[in-house]
VONU-178896 format. One record per atom (N, C-alpha, C, O): residue number from 1; atom name; z, y, x. Coordinates in Angstrom, 3 decimals. Layout:
% VONU-178896
  seq  atom         Z         Y         X
  NUM    CA         Z         Y         X
...
% end
This chain:
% VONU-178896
  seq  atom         Z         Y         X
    1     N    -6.503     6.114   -34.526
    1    CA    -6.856     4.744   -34.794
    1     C    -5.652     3.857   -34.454
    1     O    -5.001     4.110   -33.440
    2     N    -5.362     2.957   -35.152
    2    CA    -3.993     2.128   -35.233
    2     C    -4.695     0.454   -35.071
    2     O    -5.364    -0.022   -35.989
    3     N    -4.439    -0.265   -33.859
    3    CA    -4.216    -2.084   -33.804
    3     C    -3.040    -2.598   -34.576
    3     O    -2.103    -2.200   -33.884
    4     N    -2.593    -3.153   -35.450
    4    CA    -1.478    -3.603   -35.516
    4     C    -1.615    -5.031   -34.957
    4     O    -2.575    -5.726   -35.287
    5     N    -0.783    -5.420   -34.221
    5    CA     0.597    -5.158   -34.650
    5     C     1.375    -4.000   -33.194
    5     O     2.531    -3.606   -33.044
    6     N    -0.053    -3.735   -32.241
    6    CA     0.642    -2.941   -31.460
    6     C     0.431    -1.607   -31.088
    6     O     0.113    -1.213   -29.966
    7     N     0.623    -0.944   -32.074
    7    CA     0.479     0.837   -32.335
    7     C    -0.752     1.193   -31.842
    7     O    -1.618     0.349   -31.610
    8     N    -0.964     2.835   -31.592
    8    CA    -1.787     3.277   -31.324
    8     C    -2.837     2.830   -30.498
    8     O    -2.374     2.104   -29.619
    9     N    -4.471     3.002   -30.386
    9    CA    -5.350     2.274   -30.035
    9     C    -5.597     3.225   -28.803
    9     O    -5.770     2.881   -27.634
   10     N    -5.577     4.266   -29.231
   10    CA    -5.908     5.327   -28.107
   10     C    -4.569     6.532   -27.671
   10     O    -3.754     6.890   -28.522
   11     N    -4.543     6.941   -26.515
   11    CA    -3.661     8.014   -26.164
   11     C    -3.387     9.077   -26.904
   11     O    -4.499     9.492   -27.233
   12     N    -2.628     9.732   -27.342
   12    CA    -1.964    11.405   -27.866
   12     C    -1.842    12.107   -26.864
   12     O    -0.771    12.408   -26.337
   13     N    -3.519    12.607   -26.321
   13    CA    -3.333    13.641   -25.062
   13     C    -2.348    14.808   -25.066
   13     O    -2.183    15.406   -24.003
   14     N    -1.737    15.158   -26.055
   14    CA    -0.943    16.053   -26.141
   14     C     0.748    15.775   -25.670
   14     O     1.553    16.569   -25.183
   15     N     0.919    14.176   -26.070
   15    CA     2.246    13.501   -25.817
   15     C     2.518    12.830   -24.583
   15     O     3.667    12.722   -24.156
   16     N     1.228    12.243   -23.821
   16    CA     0.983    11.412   -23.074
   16     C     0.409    11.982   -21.884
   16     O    -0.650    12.486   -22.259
   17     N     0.544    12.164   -20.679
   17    CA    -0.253    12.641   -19.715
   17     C    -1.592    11.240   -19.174
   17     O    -0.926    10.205   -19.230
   18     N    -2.639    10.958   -18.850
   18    CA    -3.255    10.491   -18.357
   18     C    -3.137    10.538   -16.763
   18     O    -3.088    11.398   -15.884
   19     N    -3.117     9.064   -16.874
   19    CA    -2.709     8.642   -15.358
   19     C    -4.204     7.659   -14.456
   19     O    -3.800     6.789   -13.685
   20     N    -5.003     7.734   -14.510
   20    CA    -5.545     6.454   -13.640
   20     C    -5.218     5.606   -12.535
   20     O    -4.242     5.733   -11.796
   21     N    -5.853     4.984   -12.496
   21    CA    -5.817     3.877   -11.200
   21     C    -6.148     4.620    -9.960
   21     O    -5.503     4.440    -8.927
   22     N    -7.026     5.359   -10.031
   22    CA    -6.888     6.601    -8.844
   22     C    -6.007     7.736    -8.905
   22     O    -5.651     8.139    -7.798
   23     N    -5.665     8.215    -9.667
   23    CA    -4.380     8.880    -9.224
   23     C    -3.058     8.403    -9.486
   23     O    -2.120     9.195    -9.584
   24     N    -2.859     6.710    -9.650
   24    CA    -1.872     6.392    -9.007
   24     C    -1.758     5.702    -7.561
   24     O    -0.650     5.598    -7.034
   25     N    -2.782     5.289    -7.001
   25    CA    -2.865     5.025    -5.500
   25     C    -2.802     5.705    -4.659
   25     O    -2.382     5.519    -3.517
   26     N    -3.336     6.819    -5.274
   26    CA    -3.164     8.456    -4.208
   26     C    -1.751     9.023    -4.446
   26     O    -1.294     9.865    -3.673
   27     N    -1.253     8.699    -5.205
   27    CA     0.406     9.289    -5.429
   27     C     1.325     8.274    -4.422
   27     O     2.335     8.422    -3.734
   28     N     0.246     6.982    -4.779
   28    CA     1.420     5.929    -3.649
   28     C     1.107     6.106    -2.249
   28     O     2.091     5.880    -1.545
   29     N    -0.156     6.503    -1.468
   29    CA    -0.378     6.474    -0.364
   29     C     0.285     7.991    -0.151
   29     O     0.452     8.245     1.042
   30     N     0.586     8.766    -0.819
   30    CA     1.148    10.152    -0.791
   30     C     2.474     9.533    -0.156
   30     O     2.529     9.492     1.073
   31     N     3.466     9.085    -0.848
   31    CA     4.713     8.350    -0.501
   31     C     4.578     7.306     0.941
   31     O     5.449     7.084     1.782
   32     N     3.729     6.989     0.900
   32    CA     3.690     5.669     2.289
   32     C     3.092     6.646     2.930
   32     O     2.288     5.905     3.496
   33     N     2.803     7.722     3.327
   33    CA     2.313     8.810     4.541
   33     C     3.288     9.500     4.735
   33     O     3.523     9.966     5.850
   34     N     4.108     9.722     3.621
   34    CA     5.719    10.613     3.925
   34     C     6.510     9.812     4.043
   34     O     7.620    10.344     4.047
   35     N     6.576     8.404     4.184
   35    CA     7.601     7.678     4.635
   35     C     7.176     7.485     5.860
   35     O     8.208     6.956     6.274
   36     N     6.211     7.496     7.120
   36    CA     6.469     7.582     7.953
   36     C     5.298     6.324     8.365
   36     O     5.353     5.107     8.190
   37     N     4.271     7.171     8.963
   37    CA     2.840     5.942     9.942
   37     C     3.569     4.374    10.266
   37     O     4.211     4.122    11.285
   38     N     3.462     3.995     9.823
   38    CA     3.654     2.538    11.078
   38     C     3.288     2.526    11.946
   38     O     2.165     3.003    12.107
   39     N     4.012     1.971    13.051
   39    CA     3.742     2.400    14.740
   39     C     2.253     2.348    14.800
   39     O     1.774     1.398    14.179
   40     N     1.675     2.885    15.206
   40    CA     0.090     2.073    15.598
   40     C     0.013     1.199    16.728
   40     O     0.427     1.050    17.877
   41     N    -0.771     0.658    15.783
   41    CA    -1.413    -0.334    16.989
   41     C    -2.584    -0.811    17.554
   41     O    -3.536    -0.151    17.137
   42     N    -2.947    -1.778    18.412
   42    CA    -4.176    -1.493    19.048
   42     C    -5.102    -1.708    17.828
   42     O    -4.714    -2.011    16.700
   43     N    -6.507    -1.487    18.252
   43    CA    -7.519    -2.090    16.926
   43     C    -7.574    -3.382    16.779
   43     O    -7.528    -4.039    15.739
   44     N    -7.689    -3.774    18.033
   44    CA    -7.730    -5.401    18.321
   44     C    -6.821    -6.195    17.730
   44     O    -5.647    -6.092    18.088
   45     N    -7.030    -6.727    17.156
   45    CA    -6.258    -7.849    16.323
   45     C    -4.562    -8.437    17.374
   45     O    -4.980    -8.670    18.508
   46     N    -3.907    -8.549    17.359
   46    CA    -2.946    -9.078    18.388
   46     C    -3.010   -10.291    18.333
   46     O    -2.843   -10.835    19.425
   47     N    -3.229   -11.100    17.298
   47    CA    -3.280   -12.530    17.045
   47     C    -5.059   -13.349    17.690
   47     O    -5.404   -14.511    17.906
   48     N    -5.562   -12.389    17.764
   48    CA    -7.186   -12.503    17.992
   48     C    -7.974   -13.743    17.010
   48     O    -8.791   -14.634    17.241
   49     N    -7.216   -13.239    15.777
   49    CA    -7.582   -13.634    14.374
   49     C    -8.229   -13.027    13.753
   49     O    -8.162   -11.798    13.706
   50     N    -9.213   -13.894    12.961
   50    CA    -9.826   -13.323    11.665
   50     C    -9.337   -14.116    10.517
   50     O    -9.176   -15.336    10.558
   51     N    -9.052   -13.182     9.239
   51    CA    -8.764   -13.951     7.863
   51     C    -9.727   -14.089     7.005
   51     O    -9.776   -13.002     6.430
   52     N   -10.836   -15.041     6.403
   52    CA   -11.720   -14.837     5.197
   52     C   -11.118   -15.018     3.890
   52     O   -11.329   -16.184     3.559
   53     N   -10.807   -14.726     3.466
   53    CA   -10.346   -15.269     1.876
   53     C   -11.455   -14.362     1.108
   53     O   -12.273   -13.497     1.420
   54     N   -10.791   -15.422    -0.736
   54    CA   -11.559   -14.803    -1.853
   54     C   -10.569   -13.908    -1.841
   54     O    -9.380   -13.938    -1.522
   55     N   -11.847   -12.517    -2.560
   55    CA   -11.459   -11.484    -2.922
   55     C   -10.167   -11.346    -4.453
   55     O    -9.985   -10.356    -5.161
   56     N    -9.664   -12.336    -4.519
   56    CA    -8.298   -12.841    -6.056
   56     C    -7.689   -12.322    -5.566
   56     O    -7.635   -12.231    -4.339
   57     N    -7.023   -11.805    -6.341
   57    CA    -6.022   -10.404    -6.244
   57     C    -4.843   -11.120    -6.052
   57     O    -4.054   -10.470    -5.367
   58     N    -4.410   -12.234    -6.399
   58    CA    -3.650   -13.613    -6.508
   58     C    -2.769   -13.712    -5.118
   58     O    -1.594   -14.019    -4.919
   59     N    -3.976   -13.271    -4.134
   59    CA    -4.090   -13.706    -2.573
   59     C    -3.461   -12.262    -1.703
   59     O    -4.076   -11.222    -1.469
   60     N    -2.389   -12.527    -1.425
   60    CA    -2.141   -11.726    -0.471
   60     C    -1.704   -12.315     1.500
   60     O    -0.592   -12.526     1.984
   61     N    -2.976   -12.406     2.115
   61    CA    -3.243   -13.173     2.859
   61     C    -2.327   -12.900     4.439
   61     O    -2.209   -13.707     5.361
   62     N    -1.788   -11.546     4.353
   62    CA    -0.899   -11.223     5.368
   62     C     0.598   -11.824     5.404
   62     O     1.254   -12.206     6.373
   63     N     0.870   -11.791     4.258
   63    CA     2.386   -12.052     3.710
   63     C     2.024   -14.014     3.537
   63     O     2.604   -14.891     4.176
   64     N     0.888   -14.226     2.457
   64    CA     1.434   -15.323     2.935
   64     C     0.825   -16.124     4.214
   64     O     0.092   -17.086     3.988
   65     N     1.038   -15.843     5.201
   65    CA     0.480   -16.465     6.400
   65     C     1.669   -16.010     7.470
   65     O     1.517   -16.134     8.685
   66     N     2.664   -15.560     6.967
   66    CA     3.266   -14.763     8.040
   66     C     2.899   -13.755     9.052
   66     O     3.271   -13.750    10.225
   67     N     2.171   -12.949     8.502
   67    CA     1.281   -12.194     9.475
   67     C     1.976   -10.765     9.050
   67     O     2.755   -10.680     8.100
   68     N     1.483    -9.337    10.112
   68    CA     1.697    -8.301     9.841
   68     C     0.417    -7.417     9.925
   68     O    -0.681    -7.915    10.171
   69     N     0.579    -6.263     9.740
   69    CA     0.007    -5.339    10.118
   69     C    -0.688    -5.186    11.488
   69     O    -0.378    -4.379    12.364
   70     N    -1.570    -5.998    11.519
   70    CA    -2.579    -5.313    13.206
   70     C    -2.377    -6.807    13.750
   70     O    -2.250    -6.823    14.974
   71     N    -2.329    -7.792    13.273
   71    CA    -1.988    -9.229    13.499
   71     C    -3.199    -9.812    13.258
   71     O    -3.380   -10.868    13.865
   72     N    -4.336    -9.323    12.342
   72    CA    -5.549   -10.113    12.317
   72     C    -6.537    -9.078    11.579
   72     O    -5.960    -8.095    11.114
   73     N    -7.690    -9.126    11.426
   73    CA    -8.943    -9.058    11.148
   73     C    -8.533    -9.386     9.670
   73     O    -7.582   -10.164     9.738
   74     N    -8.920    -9.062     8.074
   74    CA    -9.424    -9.598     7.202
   74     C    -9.974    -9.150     6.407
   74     O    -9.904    -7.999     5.978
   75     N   -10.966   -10.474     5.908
   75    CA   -12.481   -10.721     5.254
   75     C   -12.121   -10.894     3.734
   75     O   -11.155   -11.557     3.356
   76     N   -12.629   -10.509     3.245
   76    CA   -12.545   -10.778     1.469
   76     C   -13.919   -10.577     1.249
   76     O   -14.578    -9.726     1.847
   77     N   -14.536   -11.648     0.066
   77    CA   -15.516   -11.544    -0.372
   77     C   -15.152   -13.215    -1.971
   77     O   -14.429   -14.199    -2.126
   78     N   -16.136   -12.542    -2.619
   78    CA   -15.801   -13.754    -3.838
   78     C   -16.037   -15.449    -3.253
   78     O   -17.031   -15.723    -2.580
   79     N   -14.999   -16.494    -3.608
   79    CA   -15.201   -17.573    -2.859
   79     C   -14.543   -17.569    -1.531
   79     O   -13.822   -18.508    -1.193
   80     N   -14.768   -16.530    -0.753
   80    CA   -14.522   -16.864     0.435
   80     C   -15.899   -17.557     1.201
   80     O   -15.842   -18.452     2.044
   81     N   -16.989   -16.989     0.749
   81    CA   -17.976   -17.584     1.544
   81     C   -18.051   -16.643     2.685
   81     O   -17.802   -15.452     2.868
   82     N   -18.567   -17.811     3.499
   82    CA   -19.491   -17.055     4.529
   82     C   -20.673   -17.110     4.429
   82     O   -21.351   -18.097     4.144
   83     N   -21.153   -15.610     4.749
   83    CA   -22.317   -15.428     4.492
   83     C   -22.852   -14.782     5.597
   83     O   -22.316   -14.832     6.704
   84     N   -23.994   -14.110     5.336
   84    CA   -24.729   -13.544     6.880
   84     C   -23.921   -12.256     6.939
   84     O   -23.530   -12.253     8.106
   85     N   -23.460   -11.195     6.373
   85    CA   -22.696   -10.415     6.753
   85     C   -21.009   -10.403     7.202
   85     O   -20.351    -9.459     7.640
   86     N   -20.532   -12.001     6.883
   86    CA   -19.529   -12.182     7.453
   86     C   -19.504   -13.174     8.802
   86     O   -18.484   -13.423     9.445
   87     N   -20.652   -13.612     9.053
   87    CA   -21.125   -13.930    10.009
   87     C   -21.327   -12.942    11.090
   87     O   -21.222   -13.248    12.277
   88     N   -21.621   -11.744    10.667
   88    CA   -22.201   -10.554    11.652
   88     C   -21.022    -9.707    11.807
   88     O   -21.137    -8.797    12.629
   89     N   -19.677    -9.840    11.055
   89    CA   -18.266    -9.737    11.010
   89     C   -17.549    -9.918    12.152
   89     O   -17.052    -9.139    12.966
   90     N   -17.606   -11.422    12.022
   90    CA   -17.194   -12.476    12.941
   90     C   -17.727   -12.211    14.403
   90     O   -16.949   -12.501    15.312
   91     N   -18.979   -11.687    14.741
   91    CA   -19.479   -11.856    16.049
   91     C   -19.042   -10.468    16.691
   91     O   -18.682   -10.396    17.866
   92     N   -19.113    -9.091    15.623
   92    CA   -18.438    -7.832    16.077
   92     C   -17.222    -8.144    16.230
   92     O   -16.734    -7.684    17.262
   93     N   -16.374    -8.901    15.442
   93    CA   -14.507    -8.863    15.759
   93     C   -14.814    -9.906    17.070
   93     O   -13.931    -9.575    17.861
   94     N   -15.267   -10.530    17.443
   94    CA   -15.163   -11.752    18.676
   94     C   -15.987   -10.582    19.799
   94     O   -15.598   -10.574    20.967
   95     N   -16.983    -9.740    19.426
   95    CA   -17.234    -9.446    20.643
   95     C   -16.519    -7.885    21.312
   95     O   -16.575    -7.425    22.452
   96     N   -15.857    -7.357    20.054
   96    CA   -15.748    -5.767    19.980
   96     C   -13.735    -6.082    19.882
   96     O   -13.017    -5.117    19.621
   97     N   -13.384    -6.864    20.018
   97    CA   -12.391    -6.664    19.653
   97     C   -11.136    -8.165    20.179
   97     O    -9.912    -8.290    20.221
   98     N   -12.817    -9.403    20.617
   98    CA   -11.898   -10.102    21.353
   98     C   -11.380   -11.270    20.351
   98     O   -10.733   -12.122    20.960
   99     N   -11.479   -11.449    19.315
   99    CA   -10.887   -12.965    18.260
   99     C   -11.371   -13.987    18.398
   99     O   -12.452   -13.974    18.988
  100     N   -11.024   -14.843    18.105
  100    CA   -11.586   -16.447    18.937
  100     C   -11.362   -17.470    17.696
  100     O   -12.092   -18.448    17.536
  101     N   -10.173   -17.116    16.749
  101    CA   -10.375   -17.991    15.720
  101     C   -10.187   -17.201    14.276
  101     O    -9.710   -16.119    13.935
  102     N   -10.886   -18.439    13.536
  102    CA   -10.776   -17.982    12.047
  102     C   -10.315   -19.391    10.294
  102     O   -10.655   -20.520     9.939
  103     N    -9.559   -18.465     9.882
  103    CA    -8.945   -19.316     9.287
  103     C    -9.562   -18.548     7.806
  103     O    -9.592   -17.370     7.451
  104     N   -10.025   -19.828     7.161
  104    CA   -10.947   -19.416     6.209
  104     C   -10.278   -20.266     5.058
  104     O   -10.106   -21.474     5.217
  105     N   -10.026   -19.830     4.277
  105    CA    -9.112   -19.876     2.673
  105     C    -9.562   -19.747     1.349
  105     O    -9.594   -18.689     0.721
  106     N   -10.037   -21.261     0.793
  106    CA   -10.020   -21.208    -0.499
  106     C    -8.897   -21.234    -0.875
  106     O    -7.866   -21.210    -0.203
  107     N    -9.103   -21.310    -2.542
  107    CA    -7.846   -21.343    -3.166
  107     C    -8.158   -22.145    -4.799
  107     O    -9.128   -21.998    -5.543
  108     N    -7.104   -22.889    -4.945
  108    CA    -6.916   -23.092    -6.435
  108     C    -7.130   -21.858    -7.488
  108     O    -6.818   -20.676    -7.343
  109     N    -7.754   -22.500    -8.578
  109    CA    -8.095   -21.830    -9.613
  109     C    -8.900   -20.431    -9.705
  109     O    -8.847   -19.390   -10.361
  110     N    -9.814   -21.105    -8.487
  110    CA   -11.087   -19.922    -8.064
  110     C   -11.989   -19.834    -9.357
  110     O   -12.395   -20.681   -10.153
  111     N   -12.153   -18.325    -9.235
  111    CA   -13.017   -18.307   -10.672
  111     C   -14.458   -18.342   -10.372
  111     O   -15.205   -18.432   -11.345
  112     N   -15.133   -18.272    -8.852
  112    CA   -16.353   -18.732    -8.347
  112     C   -16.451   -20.179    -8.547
  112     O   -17.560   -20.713    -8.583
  113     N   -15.511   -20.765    -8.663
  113    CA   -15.858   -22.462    -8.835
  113     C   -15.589   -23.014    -9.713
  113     O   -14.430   -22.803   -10.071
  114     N   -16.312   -23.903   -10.491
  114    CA   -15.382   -25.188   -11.153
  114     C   -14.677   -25.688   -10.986
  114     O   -13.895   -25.891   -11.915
  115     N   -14.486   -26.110   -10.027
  115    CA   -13.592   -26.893    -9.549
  115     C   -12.617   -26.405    -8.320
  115     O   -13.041   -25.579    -7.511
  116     N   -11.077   -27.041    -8.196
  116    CA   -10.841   -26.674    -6.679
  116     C   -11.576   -27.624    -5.963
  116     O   -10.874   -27.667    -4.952
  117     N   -12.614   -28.530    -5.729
  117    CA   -13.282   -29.424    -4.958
  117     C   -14.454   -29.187    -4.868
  117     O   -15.219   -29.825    -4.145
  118     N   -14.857   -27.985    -5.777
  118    CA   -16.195   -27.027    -5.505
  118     C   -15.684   -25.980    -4.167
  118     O   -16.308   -25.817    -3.119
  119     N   -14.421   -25.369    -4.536
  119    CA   -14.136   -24.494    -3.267
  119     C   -13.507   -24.769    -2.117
  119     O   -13.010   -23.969    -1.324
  120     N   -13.562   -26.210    -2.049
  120    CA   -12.804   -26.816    -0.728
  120     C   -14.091   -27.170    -0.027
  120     O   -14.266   -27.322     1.182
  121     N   -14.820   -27.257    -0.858
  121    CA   -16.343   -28.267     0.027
  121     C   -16.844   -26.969     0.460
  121     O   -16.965   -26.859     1.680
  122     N   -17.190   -25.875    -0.308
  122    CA   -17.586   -24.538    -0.057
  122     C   -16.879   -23.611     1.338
  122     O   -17.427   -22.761     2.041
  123     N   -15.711   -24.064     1.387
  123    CA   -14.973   -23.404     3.050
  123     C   -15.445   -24.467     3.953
  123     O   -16.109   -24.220     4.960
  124     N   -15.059   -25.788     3.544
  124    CA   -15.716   -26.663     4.639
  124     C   -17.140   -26.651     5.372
  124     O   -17.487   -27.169     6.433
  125     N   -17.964   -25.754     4.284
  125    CA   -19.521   -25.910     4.738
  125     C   -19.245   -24.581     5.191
  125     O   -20.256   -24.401     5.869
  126     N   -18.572   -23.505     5.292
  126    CA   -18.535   -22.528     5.564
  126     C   -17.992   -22.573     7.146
  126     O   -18.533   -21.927     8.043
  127     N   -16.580   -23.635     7.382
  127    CA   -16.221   -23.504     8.774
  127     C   -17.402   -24.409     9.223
  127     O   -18.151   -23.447     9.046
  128     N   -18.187   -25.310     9.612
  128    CA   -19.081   -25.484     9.934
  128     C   -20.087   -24.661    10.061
  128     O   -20.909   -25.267    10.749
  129     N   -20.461   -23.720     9.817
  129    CA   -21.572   -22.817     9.391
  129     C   -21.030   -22.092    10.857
  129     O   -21.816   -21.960    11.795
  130     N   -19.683   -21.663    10.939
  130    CA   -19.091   -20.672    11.820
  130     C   -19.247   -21.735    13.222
  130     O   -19.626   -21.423    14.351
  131     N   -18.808   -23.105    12.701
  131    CA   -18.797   -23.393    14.627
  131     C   -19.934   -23.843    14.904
  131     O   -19.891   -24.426    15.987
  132     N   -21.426   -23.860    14.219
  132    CA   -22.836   -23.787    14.293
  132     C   -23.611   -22.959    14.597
  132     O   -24.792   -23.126    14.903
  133     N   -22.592   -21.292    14.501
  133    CA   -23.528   -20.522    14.811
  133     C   -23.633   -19.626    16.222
  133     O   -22.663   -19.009    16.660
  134     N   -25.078   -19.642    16.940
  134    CA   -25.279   -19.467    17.995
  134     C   -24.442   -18.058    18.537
  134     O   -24.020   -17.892    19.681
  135     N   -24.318   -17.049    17.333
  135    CA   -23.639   -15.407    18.091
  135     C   -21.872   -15.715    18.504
  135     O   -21.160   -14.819    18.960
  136     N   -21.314   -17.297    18.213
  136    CA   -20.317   -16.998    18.288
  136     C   -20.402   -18.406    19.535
  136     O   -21.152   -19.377    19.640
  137     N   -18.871   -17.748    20.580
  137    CA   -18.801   -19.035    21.536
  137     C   -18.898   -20.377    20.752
  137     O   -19.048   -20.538    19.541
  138     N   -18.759   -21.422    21.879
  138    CA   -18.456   -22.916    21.354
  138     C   -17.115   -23.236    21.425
  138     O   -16.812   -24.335    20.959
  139     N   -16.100   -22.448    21.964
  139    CA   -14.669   -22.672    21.827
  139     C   -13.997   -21.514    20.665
  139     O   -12.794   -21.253    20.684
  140     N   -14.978   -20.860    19.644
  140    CA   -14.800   -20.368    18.918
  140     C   -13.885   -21.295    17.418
  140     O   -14.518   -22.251    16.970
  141     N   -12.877   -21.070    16.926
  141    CA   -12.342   -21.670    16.272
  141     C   -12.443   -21.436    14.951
  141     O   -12.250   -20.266    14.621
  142     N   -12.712   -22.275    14.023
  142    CA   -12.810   -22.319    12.340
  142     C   -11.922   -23.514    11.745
  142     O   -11.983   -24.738    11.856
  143     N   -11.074   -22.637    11.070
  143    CA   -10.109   -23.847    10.353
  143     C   -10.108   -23.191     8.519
  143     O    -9.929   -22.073     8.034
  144     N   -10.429   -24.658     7.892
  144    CA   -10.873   -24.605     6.375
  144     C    -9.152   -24.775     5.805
  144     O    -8.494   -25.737     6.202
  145     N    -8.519   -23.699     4.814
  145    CA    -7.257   -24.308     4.535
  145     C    -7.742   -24.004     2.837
  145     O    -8.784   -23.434     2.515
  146     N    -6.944   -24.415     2.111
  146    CA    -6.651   -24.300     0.724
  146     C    -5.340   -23.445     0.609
  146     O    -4.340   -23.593     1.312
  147     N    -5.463   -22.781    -0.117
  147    CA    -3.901   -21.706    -0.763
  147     C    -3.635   -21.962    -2.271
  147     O    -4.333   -21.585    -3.213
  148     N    -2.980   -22.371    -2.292
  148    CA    -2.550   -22.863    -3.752
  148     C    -1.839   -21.753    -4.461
  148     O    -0.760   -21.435    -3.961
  149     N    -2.345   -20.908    -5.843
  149    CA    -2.192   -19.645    -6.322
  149     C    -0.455   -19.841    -6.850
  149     O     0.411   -18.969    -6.767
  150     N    -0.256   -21.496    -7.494
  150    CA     0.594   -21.369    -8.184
  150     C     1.961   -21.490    -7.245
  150     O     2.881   -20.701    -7.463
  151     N     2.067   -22.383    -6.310
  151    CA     3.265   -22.277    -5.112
  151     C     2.746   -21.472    -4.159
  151     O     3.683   -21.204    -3.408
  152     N     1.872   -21.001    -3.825
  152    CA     1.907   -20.174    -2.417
  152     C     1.726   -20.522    -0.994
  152     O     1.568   -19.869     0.037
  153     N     1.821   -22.075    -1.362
  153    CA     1.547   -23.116    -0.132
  153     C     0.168   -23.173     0.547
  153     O    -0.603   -23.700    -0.254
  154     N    -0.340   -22.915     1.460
  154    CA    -1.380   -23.226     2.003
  154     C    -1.786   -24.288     2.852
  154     O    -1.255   -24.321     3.962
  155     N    -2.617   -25.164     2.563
  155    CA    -2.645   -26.799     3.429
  155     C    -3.675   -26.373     4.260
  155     O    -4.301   -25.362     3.939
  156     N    -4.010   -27.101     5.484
  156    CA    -5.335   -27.598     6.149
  156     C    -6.179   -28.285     5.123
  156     O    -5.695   -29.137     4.378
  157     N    -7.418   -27.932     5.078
  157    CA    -8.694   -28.848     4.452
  157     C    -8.916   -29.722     5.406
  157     O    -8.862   -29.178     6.509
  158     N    -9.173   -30.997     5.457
  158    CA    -9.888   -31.879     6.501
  158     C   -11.333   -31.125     6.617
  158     O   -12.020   -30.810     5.645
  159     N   -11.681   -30.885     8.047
  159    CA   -13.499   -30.812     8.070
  159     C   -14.420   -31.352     7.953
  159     O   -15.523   -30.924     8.294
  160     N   -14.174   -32.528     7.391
  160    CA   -15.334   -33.458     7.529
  160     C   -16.033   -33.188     6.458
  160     O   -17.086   -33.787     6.241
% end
């Protein structure tokens, strides 16, 4: 079967080997296990951070935050909501592991929202939600930021 204007529609199993998305992650974690563990480190977060972001592939929440490996806790879910299982997240990493704050990240051109002012109000009701709820201290910290997909910049949301 032929698309024009861009060739074949389907593979020539005979010419072409078949590759998936699973056996190319397992070929790459093959290479990052023979290049050598990264030191380990404790479980506990070192930063005694948690990260929520949306699950946008867009978002790579270590790199841009300046963070590393074993530096924080992170949450992905669509939106970036909090919900009752990231709520029950939050109280295991604060009680099992010691984190005290959380920095919770919408982002421009969320495909859960209409708007970016649908997903700014949506973290805002979300860090509220976190410093409202009874399993976590009252010096427990929630900060609402925005990450902007197209510069990379991430602001503070006001909480109000």
């Amino acid at each position: 079967m032929r698309w024009a204007p861009f060739g074949p529609a389907g593979r020539d199993a005979a010419s072409e080997p078949v590759t998936t998305n699973l056996e190319r992650v397992l070929a790459a974690n093959r290479r990052h296990a023979g290049a050598g563990r990264p030191a380990l480190v404790d479980r506990a977060p070192a930063r005694r951070l948690v990260v929520l972001t949306c699950m946008d592939a867009r978002i790579d929440p270590l790199s841009a935050l300046g963070l590393r490996h074993g530096d924080a806790h992170v949450l992905r879910n669509a939106g970036a909501l909090v919900t009752d299982d990231v709520l029950r997240s939050l109280v295991v990493s604060r009680e099992m592991m010691g984190t005290r704050e959380a920095l919770l990240i919408a982002h421009t051109d969320c495909a859960g929202f209409d708007t970016t002012d649908a997903a700014v109000a949506a973290v805002r009701h979300g860090a509220r939600l976190i410093r409202g709820f009874d399993g976590l201290a009252d010096d427990y910290l929630a900060h609402p930021l925005l990450f902007d997909v197209r510069s990379g910049l991430v602001q503070p949301v006001d909480p109000a």
